[in-house]
Every structure is written in structure tokens, then in C-alpha cells.
C-alpha positions as CSV (number, residue, x, y, z in Angstrom):
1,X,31.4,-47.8,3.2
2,X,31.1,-44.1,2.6
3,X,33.9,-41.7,3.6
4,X,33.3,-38.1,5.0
5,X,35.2,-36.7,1.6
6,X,36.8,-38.1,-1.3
7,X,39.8,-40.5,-0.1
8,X,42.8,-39.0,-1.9
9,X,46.2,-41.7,-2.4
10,X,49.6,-39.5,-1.8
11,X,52.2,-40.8,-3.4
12,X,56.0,-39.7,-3.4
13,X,58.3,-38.3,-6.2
14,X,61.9,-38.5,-6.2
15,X,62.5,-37.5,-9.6
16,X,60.5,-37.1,-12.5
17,X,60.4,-40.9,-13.5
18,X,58.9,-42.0,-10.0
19,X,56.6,-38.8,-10.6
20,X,55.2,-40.1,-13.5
21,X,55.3,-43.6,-12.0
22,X,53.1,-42.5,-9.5
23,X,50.5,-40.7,-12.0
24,X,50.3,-43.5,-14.4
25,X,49.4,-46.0,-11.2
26,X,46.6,-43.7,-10.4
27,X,48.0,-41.7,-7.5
28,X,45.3,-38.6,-6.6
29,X,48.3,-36.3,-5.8
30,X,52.4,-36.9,-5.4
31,X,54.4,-35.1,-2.7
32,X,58.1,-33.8,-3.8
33,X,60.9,-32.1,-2.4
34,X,62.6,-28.6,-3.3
35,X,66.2,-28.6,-3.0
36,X,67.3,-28.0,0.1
37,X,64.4,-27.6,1.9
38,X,62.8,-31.0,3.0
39,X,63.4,-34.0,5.0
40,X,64.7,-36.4,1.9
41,X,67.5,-34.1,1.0
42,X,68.9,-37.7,-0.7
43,X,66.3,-37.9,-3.4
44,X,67.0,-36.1,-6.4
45,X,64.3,-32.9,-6.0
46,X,63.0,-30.5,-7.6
47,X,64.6,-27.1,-8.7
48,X,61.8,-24.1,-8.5
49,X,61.5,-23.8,-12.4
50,X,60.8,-27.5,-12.7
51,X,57.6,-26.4,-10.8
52,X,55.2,-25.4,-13.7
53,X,56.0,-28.9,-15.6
54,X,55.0,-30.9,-12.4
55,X,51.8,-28.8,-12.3
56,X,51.1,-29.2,-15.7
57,X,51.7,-33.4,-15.7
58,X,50.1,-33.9,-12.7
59,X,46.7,-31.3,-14.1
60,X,46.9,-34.0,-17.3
61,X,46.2,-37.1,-14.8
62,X,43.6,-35.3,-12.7
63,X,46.1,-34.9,-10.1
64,X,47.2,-32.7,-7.2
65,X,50.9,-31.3,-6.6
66,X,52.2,-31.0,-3.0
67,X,55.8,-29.3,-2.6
68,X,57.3,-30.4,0.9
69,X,59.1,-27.5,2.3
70,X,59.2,-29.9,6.0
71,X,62.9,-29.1,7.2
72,X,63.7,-27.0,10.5
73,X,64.7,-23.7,8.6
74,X,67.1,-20.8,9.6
75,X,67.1,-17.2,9.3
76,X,69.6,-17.1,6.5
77,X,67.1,-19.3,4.4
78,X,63.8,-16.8,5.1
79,X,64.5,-14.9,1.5
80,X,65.3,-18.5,-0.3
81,X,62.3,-19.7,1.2
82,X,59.8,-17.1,0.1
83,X,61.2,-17.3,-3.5
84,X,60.1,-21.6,-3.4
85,X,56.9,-20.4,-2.1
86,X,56.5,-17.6,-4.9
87,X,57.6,-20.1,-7.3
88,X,54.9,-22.4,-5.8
89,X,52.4,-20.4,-5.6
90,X,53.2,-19.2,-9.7
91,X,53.3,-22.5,-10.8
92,X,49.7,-23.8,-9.5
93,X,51.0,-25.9,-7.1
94,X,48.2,-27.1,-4.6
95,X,49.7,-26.8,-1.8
96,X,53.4,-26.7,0.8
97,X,53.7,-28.9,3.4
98,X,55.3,-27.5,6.4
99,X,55.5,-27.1,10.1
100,X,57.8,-24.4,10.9
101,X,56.1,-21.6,12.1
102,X,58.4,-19.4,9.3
103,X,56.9,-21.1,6.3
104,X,53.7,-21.5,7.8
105,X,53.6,-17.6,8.0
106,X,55.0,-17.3,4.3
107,X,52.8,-19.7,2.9
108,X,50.2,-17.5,4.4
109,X,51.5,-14.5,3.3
110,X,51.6,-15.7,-0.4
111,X,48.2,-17.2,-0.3
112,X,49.0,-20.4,-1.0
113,X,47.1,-23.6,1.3
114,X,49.3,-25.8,4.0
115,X,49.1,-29.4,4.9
116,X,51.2,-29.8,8.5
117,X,53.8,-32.4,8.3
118,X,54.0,-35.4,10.6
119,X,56.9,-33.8,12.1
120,X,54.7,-31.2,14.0
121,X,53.6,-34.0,16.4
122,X,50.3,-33.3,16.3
123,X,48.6,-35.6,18.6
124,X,45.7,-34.0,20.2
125,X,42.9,-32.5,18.8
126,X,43.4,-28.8,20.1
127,X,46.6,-28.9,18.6
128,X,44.9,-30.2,15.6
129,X,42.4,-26.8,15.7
130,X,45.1,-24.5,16.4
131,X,47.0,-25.6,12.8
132,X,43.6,-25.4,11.1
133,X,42.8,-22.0,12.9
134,X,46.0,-21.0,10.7
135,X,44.5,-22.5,7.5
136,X,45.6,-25.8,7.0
137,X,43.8,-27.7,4.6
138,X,45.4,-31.5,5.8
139,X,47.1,-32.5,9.3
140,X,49.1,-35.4,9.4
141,X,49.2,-36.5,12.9
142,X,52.2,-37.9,15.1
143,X,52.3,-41.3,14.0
144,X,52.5,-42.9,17.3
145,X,49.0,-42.2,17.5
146,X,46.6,-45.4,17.6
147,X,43.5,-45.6,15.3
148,X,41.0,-44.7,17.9
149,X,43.1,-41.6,18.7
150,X,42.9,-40.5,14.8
151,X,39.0,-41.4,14.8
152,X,38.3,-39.3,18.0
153,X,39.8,-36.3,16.4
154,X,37.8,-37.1,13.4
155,X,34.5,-37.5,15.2
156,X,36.0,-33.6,16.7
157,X,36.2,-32.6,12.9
158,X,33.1,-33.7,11.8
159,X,31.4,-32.5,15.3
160,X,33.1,-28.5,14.9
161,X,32.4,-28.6,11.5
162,X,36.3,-28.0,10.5
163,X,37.4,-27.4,6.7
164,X,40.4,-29.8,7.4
165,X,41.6,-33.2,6.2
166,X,43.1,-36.0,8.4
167,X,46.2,-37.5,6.4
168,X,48.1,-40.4,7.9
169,X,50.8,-42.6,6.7
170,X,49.6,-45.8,4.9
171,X,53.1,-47.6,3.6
172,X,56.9,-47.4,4.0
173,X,59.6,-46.4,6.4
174,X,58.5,-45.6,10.1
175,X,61.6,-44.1,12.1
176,X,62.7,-44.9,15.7
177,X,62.1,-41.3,17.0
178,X,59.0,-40.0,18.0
179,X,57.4,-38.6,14.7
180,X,61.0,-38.5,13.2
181,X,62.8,-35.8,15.4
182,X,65.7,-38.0,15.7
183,X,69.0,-36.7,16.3
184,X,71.1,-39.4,16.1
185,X,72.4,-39.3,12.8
186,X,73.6,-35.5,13.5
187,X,75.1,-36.1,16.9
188,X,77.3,-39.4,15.3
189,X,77.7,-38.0,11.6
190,X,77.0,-34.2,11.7
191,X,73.9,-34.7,9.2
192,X,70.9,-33.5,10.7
193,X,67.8,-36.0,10.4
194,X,65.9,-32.9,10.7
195,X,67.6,-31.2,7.6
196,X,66.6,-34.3,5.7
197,X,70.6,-35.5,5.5
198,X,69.8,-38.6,8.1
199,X,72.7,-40.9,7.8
200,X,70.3,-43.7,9.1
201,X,72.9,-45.6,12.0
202,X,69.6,-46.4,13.6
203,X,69.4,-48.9,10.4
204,X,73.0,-50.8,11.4
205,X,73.9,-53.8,13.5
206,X,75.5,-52.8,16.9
207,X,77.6,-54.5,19.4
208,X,78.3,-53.6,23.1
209,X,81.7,-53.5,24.5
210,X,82.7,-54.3,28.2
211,X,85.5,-51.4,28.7
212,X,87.0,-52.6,31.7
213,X,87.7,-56.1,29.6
214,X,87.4,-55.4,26.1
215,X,84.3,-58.3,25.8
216,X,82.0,-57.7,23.4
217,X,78.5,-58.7,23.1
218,X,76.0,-59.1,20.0
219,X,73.1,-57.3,20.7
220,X,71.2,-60.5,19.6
221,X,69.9,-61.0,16.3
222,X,68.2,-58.1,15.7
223,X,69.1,-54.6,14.3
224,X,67.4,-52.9,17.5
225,X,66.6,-50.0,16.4
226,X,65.2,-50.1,12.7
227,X,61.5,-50.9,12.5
228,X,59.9,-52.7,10.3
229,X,58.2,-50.9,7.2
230,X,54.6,-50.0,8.1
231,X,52.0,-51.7,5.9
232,X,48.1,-51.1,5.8
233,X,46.9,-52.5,3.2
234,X,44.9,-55.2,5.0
235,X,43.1,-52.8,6.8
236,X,42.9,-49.9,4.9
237,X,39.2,-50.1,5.3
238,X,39.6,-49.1,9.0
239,X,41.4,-46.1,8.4
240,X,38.7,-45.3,5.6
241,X,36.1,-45.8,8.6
242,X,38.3,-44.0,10.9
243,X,38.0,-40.8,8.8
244,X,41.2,-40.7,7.4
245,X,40.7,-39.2,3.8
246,X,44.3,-38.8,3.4
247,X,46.8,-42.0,2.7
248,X,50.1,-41.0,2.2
249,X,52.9,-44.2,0.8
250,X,56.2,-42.9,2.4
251,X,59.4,-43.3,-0.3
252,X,61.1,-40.5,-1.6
253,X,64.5,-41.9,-1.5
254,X,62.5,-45.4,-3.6
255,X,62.7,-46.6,-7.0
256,X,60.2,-45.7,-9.5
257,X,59.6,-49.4,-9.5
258,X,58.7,-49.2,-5.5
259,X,56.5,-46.0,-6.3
260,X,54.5,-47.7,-9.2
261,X,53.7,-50.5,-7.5
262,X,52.9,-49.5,-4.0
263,X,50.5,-46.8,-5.8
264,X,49.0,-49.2,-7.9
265,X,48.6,-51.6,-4.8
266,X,46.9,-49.1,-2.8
267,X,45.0,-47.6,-5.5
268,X,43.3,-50.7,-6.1
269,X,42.6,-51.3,-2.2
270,X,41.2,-47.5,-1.7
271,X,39.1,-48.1,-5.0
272,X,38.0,-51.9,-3.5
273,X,36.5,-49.9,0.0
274,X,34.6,-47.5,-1.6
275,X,32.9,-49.6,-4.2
276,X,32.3,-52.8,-2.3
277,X,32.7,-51.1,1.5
278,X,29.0,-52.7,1.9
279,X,28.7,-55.7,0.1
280,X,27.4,-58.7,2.8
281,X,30.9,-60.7,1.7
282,X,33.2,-57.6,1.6
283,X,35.5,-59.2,4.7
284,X,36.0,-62.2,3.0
285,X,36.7,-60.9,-0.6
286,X,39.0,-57.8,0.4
287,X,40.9,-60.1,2.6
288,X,41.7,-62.1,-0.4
289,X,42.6,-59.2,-2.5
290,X,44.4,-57.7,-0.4
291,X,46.5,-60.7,0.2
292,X,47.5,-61.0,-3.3
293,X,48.1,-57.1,-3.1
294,X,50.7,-57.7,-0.2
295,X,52.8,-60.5,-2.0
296,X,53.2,-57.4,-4.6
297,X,54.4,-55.3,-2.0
298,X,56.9,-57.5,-1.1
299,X,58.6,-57.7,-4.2
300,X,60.0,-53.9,-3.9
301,X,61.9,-52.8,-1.2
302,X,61.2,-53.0,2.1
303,X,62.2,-54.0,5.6
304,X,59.1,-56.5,6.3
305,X,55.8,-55.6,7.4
306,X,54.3,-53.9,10.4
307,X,50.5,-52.2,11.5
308,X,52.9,-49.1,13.0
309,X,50.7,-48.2,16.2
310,X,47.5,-48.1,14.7
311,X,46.1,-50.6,16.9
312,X,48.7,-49.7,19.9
313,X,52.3,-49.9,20.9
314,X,53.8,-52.1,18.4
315,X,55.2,-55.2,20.1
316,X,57.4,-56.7,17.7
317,X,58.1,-54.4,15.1
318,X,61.8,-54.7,14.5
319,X,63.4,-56.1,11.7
320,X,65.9,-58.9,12.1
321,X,67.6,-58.6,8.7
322,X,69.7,-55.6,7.2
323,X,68.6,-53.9,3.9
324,X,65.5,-54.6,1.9
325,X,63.3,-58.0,2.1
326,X,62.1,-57.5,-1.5
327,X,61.4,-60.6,-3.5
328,X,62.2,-59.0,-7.0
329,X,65.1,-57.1,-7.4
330,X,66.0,-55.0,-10.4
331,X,69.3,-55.9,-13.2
332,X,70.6,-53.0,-16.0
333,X,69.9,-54.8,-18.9
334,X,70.3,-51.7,-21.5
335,X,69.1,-48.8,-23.2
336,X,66.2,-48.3,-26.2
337,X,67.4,-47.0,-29.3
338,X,64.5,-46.3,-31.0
339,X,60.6,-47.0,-30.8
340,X,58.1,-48.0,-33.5
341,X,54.6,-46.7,-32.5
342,X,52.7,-48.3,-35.5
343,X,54.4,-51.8,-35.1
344,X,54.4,-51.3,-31.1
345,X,57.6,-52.5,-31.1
346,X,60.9,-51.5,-29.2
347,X,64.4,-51.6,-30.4
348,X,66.8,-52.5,-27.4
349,X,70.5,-52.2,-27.7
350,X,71.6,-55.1,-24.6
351,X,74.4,-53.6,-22.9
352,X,74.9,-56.6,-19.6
353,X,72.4,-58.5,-18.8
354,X,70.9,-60.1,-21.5
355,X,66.8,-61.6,-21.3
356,X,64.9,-64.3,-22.2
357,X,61.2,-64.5,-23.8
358,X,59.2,-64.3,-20.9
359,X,61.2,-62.5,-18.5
360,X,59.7,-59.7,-16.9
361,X,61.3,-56.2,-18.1
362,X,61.0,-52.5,-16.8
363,X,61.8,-49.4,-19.3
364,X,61.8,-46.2,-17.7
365,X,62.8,-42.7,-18.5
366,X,61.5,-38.8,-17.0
367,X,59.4,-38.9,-20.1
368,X,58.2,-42.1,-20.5
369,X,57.8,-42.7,-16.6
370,X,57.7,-46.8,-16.4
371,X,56.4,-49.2,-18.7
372,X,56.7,-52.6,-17.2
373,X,56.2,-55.8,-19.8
374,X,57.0,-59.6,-20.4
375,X,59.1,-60.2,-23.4
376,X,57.1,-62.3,-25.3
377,X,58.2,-61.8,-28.7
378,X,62.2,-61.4,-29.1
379,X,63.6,-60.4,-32.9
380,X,67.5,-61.1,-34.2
381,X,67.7,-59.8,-37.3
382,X,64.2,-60.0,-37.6
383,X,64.7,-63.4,-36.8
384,X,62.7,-64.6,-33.4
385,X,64.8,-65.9,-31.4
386,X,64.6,-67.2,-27.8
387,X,66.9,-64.6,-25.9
388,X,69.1,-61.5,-26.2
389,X,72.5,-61.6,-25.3
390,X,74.9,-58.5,-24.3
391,X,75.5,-56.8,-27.6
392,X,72.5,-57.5,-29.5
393,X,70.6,-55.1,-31.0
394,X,67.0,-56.8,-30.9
395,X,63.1,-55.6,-31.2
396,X,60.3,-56.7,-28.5
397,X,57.0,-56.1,-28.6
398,X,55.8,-53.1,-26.5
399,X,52.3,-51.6,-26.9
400,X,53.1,-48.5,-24.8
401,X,55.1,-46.2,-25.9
402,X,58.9,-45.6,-24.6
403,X,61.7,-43.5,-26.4
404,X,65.4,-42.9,-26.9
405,X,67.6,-43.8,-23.8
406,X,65.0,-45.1,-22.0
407,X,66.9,-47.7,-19.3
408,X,66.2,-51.3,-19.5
409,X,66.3,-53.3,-16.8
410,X,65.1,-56.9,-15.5
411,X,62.5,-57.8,-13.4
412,X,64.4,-60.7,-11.7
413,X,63.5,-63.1,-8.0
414,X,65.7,-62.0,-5.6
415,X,68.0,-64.3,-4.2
């Protein structure tokens, strides 16, 4: 299997902990947000003068930096909006990725590359042209598109000779409205889904009321209009054939836990195509990979599993069950007082949850990103012992290194 260019895995950053989650699972380049100014205003974002560190961390894993500046934007905002693209542009960031016309025409004015957001709807390939007529490096196209669509615009791209990427969603969230322009959550709450403030009501339960009687009616047993999460890791090898070079994993608003290990999931799927793409039994040993790959996925959050509209107009893509489907769920257990490098050993003060030897742990902290670990070895007193209980103050043994006030948590089945 050989791709057209160099597959590239997106993955998103929240904050600097899912950042460096993201990295450390082998990530080609993480996506963030600028405050104010994209569509996960929730997340915690990144402040303009954070921007040379994130350059600099993601330069030390061989990575690119995208800033998503992919909000509608007003005139009020033009000045604030060139100083994030000035700070961008200073900082060595790769690239912003927009769609209104306003940053477009900054970005270009500051020299510094585009990728268009899904929210310019791009679905046909003159439309596709026109963006990379303005220099766009990377389009990501409506994602109501089907895979044949996305290949016949690649096959365009390959036939015109274009200096432009195809990117396309490969996990997470999919929204209701067409390639996000919802405006439900403004016309009920007053936060505007295209501000990045979506209140998400598509996400709740909803009855319908007879007026003239008062009767009301479940509408069934489904929350009707929250898709399921969309999930490619089964045929990732399509969209590699497709011409996708792009995958972005959706997840802004995730834990560094759901960032980590839908990277490393996909990383190890991308890497599986492009080494073994054209080995005689590649069907029957990427299926089985790739199985195993999606009973990880399902431990972190998400909403159950979809193919989006990749192979057409999804038929039964909404999920029946509010809130996340994950099979692992996360427990504050406490904080690290103090690491020993030459020992490789971690001193944990238990603050509620206490652990057992062999329970599956998660330390994590902005420097540290996560180091995830079985407690094998458990020291009272530098006695072992078989648990810690709230209050101890006990050493485990951790090869990689984690630091002061690092959070603790366990790795525990969800119930």
C-alpha cells in the first residue's frame, strides 16, 4: 500500500497534558485552540505566549503544531485576531486552521500556511481548488461526504497536479448538523455552536407533548439526535487508498487518557498499512489487529461506534444510551510527592481511593504528560505490602519518569 504523501495522524490538545499525551503516543502533529477563537471554546486553550513552548515540544517529537482559529469571527475581533496570527506565525507554528474569509486573508497577509476547517463544507472539488487557489496546504472536506466522493477529488488532485493535502476525520464526535453549522444550542441557550460555546441539547433525551391534552410521548428509546462516535479504525486502509493523507481524531474537550490512547490506536493502524499494505495475508492480520485496537478504543469515552458516511448515508447511527459507553473509567487516587530516577521508583501520597498490586494506574501532569503503569510492587514503610489505603504515603515502581503533584488516578472497569 503506498500513499501519494506521507500519512500524517492529527491529534487534539486540550491542555498541555493531552498535548503531551498525544506526542508521547506518536501523534505526527496535534491541533489546539486559542482562547476565544475556536469551535471548543470548553477546553482549556492556549494563551498566545504559550505558543513558542508548544512549538518547541512538539519540534522535540518530530511533530507539527496547528493553531485552530475555526470560529465565525466579527469585526471587533479583526485586531485580536491578527495579534494570534502574529503570535503564530513568531512562534513557528505550522500552520492556522480557518475558514472565514477574515483569517483566511490575515493568515495570508502574515505568511503563515492554512488548512480549511470541516466547517467550510467543502464538498466538491472546485470548491476544493478555489481554497487551494488561496494557498491552502490541507482541506478537510464536509464530512457528509462518502469515500468515493473524497477519492474522486483525490484522483482531481493527483490529475491537476495540486500542492494540497486531503484531511478527513478518522475518530470521535460527529455532530447532527451538516458539517457542524448547528444552531440549536444558540437558538435554546444563547451559546453559539459556531462560537465553539455548543451547549450540546442535541446530546439529551426528549419527549413530545400533546398541547391540546397535556399527553406526553417518549420519543422511543433513543436520544434522536446524538450520533454515534465515528470510528475508522477497521478500515483505515481505505481511506489510506482513498488518498486521504490527513487523519484527524476529534477530542478537544477529551481526557488525556482518551487522547493517548486513541493516538496510540491509530498510530499503530496508520504504521500497520504502510508497512504491511501489501503482504498476500494483510486482510486477515489487520482485521485482527485492529480488532484488539477497537476493544482499546472502547475503554475511553465514547458514544459507540459508527463508519460516519464514508460508505453512504449512515442508517443506524444513533446512540441509544446517554453519556459515554467507555469500558474503563478513571478514579482520583492522589498526588506524587516525590520521584526517585535511579531507583525508578515513585512516592505517592493516597488521598481517596486507595490501589491494589496490579491495578492499573495513570499519573499525569503538563510536564510529565501521562505515564500509565500496573502497580506491581507496593512499599509501606519500605515494607511490601499488598495495597495502599487513603492516607498512606507508599513507593511503586515506575521506570518513567513523573514529578511533584503529578495526579494519580485508577484505571478501573466501568460499571
Amino acid at each position: 500500500m503506498t500513499a501519494q504523501k506521507k500519512t500524517e495522524l492529527i491529534s487534539p490538545a486540550g491542555d498541555r497534558t493531552s498535548l503531551l499525551g498525544a506526542l508521547q503516543a506518536g501523534a505526527d502533529a496535534v491541533y489546539f485552540g486559542a482562547e476565544g477563537y475556536n469551535m471548543r471554546a470548553a477546553s482549556s486553550n492556549f494563551r498566545n505566549e504559550d505558543f513558542p513552548d508548544i512549538a518547541e515540544l512538539c519540534r522535540e517529537h518530530d511533530a507539527k503544531a496547528y493553531l485552530a482559529l475555526n470560529t465565525v469571527t466579527y469585526d471587533n475581533e479583526a485586531e485580536s485576531i491578527l495579534e494570534t496570527v502574529q503570535a503564530a506565525k513568531a512562534a513557528g507554528l505550522d500552520a492556522v486552521i480557518c475558514w472565514d474569509m477574515s483569517v483566511i486573508e490575515t493568515c495570508r497577509e502574515i505568511g503563515i500556511p492554512i488548512h480549511i476547517s470541516t466547517q467550510a463544507s467543502v464538498s466538491n472539488y472546485r470548491s476544493l481548488r478555489f481554497y487551494a487557489s488561496l494557498g491552502a496546504r490541507m482541506i478537510v472536506p464536509a464530512r457528509e461526504l462518502s469515500l468515493e466522493q473524497i477519492s474522486g477529488m483525490a484522483r482531481s488532485i493527483r490529475s491537476d497536479q495540486l500542492d494540497v493535502a486531503i484531511e478527513c476525520f478518522a475518530h470521535g464526535a460527529m455532530c447532527m448538523a451538516v458539517s457542524g453549522r448547528c444552531f440549536l444550542s444558540q437558538d435554546i441557550f444563547g451559546r453559539s455552536a459556531n462560537r465553539g460555546e455548543c451547549i450540546q441539547p442535541c446530546r439529551r433525551r426528549y419527549r413530545i407533548i400533546d398541547t391540546e391534552e397535556g399527553n406526553e410521548l417518549e420519543l422511543g428509546t433513543d436520544t434522536v439526535m446524538s450520533p454515534m462516535d465515528l470510528c475508522t479504525i477497521g478500515f483505515i486502509d481505505k481511506l489510506i487508498e482513498a488518498g486521504i493523507t490527513g487523519f484527524k481524531i476529534e477530542g478537544r474537550n477529551r481526557s488525556p487518557e482518551y487522547v493517548r490512547t486513541t493516538t496510540a490506536c491509530y498510530r499503530k493502524a496508520i504504521d500497520y498499512c504502510v508497512e504491511h499494505g501489501d503482504d498476500a495475508d494483510f486482510r486477515r492480520t489487520f482485521d485482527a489487529l485492529t480488532s484488539d485496537l477497537k476493544m482499546e478504543l472502547e475503554k475511553v469515552y465514547n458514544r459507540g461506534f459508527s463508519s460516519g458516511f464514508y460508505f453512504g448515508r449512515p442508517l443506524d447511527a444513533w446512540t441509544d444510551t446517554y453519556g459515554s459507553l467507555a469500558t474503563e473509567k478513571k478514579v482520583y487516587a492522589g498526588t506524587v510527592l516525590k520521584y526517585y530516577p535511579r531507583a525508578g521508583v515513585a512516592e505517592i501520597l493516597v488521598h481517596t481511593r486507595g490501589f491494589g498490586r496490579g491495578e492499573k494506574l495513570s499519573i499525569q501532569g503538563s510536564t510529565t504528560g501521562l505515564v500509565i503503569l500496573s502497580a506491581e510492587s507496593i512499599r509501606l514503610d519500605d515494607e511490601p505490602v499488598d495495597s495502599a489505603r487513603k492516607g498512606d504515603l507508599v513507593t511503586i515502581t515506575c521506570r518513567d519518569k513523573v514529578r511533584k503533584n503529578d495526579k494519580v488516578y485508577v484505571l478501573e472497569p466501568a460499571r
